[in-house]
ZAGU-305495 format. One record per atom (N, C-alpha, C): residue in three letters; x, y, z. Coordinates in pm, 1 decimal. Layout:
ALA	X	Y	Z $
...
//
This chain:
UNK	7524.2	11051.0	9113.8 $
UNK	7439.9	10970.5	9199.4 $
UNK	7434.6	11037.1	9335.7 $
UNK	7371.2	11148.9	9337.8 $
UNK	7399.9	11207.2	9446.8 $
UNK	7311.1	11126.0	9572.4 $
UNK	7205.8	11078.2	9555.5 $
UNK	7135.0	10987.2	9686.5 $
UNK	7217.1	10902.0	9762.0 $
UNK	7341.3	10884.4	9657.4 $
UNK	7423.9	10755.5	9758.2 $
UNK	7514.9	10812.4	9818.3 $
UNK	7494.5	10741.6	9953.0 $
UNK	7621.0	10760.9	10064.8 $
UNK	7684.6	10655.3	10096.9 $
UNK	7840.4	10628.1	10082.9 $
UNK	7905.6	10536.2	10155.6 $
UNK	8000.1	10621.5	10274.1 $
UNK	7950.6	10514.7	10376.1 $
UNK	8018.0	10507.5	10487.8 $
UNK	8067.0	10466.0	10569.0 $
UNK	8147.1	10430.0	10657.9 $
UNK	8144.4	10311.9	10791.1 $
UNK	8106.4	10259.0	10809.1 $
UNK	8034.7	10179.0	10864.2 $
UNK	7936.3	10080.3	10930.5 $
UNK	7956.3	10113.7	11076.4 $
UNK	7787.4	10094.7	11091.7 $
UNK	7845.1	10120.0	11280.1 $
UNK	7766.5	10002.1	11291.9 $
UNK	7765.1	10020.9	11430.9 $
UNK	7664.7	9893.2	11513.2 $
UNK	7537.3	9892.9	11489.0 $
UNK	7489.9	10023.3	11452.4 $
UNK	7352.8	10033.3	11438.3 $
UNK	7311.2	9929.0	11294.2 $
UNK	7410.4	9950.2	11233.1 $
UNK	7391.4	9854.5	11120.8 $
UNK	7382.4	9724.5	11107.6 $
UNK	7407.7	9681.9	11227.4 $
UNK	7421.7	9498.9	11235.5 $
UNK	7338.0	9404.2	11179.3 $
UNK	7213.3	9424.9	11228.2 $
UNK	7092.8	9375.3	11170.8 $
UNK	7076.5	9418.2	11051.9 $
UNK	7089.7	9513.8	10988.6 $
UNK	7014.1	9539.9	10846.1 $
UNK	7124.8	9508.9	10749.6 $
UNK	7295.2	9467.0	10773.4 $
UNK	7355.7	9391.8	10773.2 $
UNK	7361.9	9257.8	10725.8 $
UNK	7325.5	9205.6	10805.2 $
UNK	7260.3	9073.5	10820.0 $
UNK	7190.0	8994.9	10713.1 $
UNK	7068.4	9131.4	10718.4 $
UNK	6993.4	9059.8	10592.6 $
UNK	7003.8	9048.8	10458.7 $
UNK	7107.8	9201.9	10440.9 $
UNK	7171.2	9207.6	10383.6 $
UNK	7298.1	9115.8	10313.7 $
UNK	7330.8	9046.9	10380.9 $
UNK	7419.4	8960.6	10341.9 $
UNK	7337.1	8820.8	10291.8 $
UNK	7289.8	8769.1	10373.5 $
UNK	7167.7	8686.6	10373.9 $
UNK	7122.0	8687.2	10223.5 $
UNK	7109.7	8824.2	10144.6 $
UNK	7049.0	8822.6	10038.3 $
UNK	7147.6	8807.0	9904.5 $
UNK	7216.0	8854.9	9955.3 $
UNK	7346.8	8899.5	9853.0 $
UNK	7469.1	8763.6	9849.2 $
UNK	7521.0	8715.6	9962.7 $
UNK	7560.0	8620.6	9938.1 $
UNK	7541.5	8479.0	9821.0 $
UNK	7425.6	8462.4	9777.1 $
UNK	7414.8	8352.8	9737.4 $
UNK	7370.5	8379.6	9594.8 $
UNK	7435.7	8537.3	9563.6 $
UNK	7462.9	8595.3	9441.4 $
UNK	7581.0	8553.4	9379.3 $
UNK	7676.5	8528.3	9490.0 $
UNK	7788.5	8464.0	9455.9 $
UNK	7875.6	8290.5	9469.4 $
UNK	7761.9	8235.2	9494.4 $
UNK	7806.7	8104.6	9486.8 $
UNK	7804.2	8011.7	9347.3 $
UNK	7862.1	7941.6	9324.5 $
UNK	7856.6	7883.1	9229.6 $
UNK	7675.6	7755.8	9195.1 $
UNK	7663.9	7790.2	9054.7 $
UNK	7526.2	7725.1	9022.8 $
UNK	7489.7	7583.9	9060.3 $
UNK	7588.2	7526.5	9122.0 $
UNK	7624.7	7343.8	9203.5 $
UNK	7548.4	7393.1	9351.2 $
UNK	7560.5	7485.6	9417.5 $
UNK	7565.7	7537.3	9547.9 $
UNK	7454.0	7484.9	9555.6 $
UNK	7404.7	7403.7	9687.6 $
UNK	7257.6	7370.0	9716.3 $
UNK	7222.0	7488.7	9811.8 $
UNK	7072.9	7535.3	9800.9 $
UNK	7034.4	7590.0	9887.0 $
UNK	7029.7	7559.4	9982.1 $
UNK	7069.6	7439.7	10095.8 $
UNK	7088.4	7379.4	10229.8 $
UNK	7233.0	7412.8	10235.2 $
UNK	7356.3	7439.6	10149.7 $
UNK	7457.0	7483.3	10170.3 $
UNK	7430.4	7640.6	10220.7 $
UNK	7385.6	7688.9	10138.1 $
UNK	7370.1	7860.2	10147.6 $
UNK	7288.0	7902.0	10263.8 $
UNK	7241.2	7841.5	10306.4 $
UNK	7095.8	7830.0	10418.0 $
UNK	7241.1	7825.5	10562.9 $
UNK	7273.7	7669.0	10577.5 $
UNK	7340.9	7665.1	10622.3 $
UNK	7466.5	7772.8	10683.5 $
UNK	7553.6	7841.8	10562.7 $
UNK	7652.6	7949.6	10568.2 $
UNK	7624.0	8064.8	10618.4 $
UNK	7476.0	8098.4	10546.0 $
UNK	7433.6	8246.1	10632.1 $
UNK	7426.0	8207.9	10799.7 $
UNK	7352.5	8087.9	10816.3 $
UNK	7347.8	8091.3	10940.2 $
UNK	7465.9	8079.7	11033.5 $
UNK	7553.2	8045.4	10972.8 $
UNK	7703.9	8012.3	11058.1 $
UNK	7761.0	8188.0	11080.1 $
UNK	7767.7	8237.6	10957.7 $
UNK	7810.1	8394.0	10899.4 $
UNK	7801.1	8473.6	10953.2 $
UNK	7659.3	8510.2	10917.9 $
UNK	7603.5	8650.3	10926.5 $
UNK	7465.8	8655.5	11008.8 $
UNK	7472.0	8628.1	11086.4 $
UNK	7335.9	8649.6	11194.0 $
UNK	7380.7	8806.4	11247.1 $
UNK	7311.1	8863.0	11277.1 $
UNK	7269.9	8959.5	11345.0 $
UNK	7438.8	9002.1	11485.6 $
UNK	7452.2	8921.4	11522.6 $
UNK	7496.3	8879.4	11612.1 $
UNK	7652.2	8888.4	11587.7 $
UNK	7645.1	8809.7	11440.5 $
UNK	7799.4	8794.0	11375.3 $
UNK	7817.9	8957.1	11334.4 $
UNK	7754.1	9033.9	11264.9 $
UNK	7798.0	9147.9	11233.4 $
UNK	7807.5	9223.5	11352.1 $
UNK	7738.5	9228.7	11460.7 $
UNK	7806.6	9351.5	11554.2 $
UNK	7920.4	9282.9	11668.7 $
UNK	7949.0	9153.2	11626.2 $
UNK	8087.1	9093.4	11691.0 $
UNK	8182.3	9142.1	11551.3 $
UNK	8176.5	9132.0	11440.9 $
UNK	8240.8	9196.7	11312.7 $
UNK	8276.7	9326.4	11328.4 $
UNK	8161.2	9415.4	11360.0 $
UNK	8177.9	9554.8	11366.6 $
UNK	8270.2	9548.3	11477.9 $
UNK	8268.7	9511.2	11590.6 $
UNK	8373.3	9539.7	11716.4 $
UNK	8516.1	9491.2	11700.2 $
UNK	8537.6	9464.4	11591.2 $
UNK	8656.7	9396.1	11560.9 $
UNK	8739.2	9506.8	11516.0 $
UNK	8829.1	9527.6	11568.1 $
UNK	8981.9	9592.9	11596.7 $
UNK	9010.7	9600.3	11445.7 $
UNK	9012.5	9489.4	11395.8 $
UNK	9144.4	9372.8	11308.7 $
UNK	9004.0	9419.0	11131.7 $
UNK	8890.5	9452.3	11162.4 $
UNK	8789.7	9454.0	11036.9 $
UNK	8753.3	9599.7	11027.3 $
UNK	8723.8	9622.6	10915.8 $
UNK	8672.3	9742.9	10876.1 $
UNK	8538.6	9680.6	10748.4 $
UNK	8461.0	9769.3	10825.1 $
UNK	8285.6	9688.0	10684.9 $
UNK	8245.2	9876.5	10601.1 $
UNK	8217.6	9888.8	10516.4 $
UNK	8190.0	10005.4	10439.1 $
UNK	8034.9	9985.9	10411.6 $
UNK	7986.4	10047.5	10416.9 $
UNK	7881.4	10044.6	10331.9 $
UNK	7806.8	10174.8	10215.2 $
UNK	7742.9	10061.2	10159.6 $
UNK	7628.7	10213.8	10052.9 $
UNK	7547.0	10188.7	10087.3 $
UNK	7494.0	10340.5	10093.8 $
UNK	7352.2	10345.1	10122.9 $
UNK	7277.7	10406.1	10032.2 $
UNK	7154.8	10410.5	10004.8 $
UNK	7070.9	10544.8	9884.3 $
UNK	6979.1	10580.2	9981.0 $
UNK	6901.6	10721.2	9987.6 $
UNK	6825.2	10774.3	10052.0 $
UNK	6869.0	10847.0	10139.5 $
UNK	7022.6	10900.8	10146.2 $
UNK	7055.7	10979.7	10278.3 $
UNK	7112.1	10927.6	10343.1 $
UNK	7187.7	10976.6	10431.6 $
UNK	7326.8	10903.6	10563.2 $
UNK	7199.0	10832.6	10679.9 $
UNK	7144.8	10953.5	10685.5 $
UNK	7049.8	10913.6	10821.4 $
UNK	6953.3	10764.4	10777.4 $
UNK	6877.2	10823.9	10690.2 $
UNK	6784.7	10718.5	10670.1 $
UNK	6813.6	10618.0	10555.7 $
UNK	6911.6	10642.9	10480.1 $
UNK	6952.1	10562.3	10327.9 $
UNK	6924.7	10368.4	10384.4 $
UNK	6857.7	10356.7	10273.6 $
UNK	6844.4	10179.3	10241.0 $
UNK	6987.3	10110.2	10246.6 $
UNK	7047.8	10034.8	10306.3 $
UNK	7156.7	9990.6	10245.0 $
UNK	7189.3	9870.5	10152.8 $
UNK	7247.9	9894.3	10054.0 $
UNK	7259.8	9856.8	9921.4 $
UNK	7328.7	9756.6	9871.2 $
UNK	7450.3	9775.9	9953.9 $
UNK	7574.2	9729.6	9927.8 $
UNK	7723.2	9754.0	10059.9 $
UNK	7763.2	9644.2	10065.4 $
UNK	7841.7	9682.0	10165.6 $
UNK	7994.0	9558.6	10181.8 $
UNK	8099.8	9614.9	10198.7 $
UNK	8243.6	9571.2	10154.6 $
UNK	8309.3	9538.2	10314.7 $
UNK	8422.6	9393.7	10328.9 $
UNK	8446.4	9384.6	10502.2 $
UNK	8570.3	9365.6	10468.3 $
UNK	8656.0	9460.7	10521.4 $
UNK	8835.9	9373.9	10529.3 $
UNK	8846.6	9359.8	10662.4 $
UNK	8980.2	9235.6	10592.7 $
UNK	9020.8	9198.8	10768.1 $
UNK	9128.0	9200.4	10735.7 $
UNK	9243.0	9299.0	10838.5 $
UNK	9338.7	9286.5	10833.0 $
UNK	9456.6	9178.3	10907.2 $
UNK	9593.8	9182.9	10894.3 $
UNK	9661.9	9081.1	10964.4 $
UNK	9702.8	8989.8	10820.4 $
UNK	9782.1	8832.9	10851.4 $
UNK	9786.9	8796.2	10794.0 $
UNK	9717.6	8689.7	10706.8 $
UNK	9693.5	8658.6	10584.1 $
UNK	9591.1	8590.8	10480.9 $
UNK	9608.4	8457.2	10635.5 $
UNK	9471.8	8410.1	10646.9 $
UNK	9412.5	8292.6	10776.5 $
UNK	9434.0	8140.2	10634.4 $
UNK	9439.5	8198.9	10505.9 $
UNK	9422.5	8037.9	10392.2 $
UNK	9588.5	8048.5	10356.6 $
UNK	9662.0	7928.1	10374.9 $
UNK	9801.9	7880.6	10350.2 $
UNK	9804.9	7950.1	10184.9 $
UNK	9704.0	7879.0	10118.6 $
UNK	9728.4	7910.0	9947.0 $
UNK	9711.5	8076.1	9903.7 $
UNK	9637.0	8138.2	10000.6 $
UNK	9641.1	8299.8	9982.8 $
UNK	9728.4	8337.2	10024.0 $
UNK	9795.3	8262.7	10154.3 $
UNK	9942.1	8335.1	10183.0 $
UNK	10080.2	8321.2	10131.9 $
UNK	10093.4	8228.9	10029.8 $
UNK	10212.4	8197.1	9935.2 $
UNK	10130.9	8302.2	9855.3 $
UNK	10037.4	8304.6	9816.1 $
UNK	9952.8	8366.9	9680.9 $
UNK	10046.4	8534.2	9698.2 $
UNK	9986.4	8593.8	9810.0 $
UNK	9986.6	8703.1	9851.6 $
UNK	10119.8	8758.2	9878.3 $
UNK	10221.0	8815.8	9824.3 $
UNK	10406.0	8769.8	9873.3 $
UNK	10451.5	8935.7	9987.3 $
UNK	10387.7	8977.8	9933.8 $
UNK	10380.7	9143.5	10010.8 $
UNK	10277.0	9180.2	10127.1 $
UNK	10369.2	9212.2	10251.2 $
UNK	10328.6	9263.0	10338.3 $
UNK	10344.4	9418.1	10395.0 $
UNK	10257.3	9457.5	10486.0 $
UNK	10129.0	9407.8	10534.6 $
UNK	10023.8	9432.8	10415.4 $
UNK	9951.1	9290.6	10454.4 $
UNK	9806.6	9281.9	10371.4 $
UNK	9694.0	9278.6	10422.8 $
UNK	9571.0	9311.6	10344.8 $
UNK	9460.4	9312.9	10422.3 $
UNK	9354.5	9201.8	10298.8 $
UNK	9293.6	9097.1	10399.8 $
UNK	9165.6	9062.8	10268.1 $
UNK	9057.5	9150.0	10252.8 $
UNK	8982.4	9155.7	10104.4 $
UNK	8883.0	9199.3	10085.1 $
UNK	8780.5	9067.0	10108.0 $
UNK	8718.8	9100.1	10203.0 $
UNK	8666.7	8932.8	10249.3 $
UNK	8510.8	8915.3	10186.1 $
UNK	8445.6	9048.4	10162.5 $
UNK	8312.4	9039.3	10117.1 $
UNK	8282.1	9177.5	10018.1 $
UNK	8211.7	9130.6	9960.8 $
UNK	8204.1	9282.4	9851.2 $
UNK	8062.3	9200.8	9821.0 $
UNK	7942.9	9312.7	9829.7 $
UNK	7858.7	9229.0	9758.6 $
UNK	7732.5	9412.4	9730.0 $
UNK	7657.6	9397.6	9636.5 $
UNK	7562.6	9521.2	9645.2 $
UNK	7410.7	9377.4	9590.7 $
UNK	7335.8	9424.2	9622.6 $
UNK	7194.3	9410.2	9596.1 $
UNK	7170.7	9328.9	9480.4 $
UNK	7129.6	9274.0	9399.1 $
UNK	7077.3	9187.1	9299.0 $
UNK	6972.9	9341.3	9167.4 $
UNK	6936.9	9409.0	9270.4 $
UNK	6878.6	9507.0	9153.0 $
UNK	6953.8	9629.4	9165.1 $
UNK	7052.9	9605.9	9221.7 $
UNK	7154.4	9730.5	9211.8 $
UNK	7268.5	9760.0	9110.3 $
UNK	7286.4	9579.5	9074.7 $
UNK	7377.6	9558.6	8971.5 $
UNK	7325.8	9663.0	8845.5 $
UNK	7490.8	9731.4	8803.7 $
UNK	7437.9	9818.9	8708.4 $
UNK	7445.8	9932.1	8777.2 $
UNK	7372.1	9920.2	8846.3 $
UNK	7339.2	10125.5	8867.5 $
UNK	7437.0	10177.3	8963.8 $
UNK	7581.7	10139.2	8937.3 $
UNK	7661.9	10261.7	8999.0 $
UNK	7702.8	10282.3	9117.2 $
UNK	7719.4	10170.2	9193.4 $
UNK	7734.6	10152.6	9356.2 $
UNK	7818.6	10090.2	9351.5 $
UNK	7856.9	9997.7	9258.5 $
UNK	8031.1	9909.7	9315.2 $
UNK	8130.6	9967.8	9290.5 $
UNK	8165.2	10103.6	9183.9 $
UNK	8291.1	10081.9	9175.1 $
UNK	8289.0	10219.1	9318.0 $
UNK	8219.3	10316.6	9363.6 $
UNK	8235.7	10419.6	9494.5 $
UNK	8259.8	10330.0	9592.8 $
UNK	8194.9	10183.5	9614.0 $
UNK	8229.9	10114.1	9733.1 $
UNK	8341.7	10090.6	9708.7 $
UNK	8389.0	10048.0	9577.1 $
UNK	8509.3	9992.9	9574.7 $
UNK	8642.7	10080.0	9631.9 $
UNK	8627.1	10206.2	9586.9 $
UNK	8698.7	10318.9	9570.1 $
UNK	8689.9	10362.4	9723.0 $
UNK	8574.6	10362.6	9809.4 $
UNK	8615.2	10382.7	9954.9 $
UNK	8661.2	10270.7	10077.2 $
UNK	8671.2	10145.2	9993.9 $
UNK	8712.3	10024.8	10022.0 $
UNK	8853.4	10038.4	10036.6 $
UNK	8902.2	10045.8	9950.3 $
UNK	9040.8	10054.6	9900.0 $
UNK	9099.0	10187.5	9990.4 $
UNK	9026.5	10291.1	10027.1 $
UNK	9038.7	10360.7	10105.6 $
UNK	9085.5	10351.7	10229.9 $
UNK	8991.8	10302.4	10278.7 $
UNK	8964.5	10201.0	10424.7 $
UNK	9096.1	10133.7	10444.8 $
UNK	9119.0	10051.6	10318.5 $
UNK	9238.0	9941.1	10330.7 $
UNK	9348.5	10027.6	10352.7 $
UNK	9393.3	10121.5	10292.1 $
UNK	9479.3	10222.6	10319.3 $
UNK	9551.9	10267.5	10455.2 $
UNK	9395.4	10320.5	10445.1 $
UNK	9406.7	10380.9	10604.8 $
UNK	9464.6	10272.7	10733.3 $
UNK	9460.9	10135.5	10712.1 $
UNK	9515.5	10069.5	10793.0 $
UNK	9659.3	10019.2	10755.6 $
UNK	9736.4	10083.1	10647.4 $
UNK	9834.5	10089.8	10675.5 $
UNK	9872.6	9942.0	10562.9 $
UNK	9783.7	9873.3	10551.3 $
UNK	9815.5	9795.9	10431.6 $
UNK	9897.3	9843.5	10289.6 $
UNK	9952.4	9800.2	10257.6 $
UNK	9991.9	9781.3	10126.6 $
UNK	9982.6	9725.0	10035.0 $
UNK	9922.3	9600.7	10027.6 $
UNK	9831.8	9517.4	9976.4 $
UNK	9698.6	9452.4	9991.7 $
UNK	9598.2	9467.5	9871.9 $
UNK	9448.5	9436.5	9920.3 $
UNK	9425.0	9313.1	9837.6 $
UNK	9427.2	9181.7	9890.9 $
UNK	9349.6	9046.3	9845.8 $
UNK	9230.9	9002.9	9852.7 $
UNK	9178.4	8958.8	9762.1 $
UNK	9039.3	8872.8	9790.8 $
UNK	9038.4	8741.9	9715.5 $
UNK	8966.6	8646.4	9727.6 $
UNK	8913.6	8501.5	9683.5 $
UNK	8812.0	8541.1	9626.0 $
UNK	8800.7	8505.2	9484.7 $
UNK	8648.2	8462.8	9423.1 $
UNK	8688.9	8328.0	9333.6 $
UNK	8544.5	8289.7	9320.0 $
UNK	8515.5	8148.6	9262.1 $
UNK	8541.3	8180.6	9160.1 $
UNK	8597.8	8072.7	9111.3 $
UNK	8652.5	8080.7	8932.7 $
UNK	8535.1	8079.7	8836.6 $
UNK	8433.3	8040.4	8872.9 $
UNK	8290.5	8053.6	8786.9 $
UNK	8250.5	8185.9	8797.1 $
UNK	8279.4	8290.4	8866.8 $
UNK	8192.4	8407.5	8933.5 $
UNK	8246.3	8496.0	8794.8 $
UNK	8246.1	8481.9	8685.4 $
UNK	8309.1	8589.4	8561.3 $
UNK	8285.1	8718.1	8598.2 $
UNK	8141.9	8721.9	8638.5 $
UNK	8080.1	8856.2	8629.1 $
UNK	8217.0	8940.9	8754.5 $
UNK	8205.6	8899.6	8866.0 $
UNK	8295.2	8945.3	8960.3 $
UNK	8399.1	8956.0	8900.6 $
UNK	8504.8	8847.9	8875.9 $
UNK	8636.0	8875.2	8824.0 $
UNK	8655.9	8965.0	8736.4 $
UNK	8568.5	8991.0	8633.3 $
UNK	8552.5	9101.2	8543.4 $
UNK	8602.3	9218.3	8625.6 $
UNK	8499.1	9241.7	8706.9 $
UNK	8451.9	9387.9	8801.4 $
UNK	8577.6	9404.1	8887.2 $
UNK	8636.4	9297.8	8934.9 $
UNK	8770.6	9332.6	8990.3 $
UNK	8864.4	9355.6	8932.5 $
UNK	8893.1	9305.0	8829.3 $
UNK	8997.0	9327.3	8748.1 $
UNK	9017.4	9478.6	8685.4 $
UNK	8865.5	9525.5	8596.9 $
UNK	8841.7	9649.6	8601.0 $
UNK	8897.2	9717.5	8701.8 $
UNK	8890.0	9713.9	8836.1 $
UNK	8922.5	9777.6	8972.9 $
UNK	9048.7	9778.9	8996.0 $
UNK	9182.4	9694.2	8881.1 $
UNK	9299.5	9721.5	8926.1 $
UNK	9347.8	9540.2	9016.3 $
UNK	9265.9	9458.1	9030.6 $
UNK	9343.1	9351.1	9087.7 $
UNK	9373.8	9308.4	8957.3 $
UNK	9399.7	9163.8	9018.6 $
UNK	9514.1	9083.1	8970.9 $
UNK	9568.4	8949.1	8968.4 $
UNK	9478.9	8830.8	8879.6 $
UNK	9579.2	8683.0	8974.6 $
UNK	9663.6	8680.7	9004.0 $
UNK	9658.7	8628.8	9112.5 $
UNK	9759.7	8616.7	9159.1 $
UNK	9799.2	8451.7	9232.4 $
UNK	9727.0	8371.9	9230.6 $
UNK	9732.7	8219.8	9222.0 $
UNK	9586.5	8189.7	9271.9 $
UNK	9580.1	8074.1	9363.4 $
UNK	9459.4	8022.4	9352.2 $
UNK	9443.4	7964.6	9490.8 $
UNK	9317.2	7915.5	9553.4 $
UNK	9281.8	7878.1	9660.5 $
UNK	9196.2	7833.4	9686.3 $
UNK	9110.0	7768.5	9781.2 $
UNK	8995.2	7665.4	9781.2 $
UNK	8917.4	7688.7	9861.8 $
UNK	8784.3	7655.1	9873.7 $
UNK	8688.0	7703.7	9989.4 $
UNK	8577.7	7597.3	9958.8 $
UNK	8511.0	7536.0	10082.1 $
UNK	8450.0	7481.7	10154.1 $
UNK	8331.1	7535.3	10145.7 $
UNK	8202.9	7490.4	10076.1 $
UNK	8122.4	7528.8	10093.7 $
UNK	7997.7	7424.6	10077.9 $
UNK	7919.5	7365.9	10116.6 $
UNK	7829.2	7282.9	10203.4 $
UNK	7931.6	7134.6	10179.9 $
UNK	8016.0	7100.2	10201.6 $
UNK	8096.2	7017.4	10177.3 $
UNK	8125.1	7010.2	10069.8 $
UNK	8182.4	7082.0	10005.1 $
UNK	8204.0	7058.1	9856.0 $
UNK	8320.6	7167.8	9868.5 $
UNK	8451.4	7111.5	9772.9 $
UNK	8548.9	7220.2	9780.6 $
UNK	8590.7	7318.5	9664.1 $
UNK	8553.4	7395.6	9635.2 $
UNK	8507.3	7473.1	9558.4 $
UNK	8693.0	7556.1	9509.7 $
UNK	8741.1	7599.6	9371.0 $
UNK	8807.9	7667.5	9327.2 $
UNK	8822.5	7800.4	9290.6 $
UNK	8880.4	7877.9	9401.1 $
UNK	8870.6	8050.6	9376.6 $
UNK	8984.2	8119.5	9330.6 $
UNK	9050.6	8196.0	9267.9 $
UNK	9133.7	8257.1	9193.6 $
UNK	9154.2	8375.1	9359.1 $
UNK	9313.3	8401.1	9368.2 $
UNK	9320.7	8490.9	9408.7 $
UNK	9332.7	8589.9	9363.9 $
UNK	9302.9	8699.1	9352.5 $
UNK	9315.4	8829.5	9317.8 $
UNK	9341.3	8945.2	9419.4 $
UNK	9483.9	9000.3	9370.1 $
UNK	9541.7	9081.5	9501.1 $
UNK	9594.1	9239.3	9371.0 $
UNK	9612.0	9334.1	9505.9 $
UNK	9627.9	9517.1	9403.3 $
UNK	9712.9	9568.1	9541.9 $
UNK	9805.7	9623.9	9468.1 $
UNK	9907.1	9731.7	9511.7 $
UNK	9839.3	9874.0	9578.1 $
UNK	9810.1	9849.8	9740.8 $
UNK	9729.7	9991.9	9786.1 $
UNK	9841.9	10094.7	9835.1 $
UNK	9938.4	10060.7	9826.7 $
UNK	10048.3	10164.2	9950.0 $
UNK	10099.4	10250.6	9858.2 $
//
């Protein structure tokens, strides 16, 4: 796949970011999710605004893929850790090894699925996580999301217990899944 580039994220990326998430997010909510929930979340999330306060963050690292070239590539798909300790009580009993970092977002395109962009993000993700010195990489997904849990598991995670999330008022059940990076 030589067209694809993953890389950093800079600031320049904020906005295209954005919409990016905007689109991709609500790939992963569960089929209950009202669209006034999802409407709602992006807008709390991921505005424009939220990603280049994200990008300036010390404590986050965001990856992205791109196709078409470094300079000009579409972006496709794009992965955010935050390091420090798990912010959810049930991820942090979940999680028993420190230092950890969450995998807080992983998401590629709706017509990308398939063609070969998650597991390089994944693989420079895990990278990333590294490089900050982590030793352990966690994430939350919804226990309905098969397709995901599949794809992570493939990737080397792991249940590792369970945790809950809030989403248009409704409290939703996510499996933790955590992998040995150090």
């Amino acid at each position: 796949m030589t067209d694809l580039v993953i890389r950093p994220a800079t600031i320049a990326d904020a906005g295209t970011l954005a919409e990016l998430a905007a689109e991709t997010f609500p790939l992963a909510c569960p089929p209950s999710t009202t669209p006034e929930a999802i409407a709602d979340f992006i807008e709390r999330n991921f505005a424009p605004e939220h990603f280049t306060a994200y990008l300036a963050d010390p404590g986050r690292r965001v990856v992205v893929a791109a196709r078409g070239g470094e300079a000009s590539g579409a972006l496709v798909g794009y992965s955010m850790l935050i390091g420090g300790e798990p912010g959810d009580a049930d991820a942090a009993t979940a999680v028993t090894v420190r230092p950890a970092i969450e995998l807080s977002k992983f998401y590629t395109r709706a017509g990308e699925h398939g063609g070969g962009i998650a597991a390089p993000l994944m693989a420079a993700t895990l990278d990333a996580a590294r490089e900050t010195g982590a030793v352990v990489c966690w994430l939350g997904v919804n226990e309905e999301n098969a397709r995901a849990i599949r794809f992570y598991e493939k990737q080397g995670f792991a249940k590792a217990g369970r945790k809950h999330f809030t989403l248009g008022g409704r409290v939703e059940n996510d499996w933790v899944l955590a992998q040995p990076i150090g």
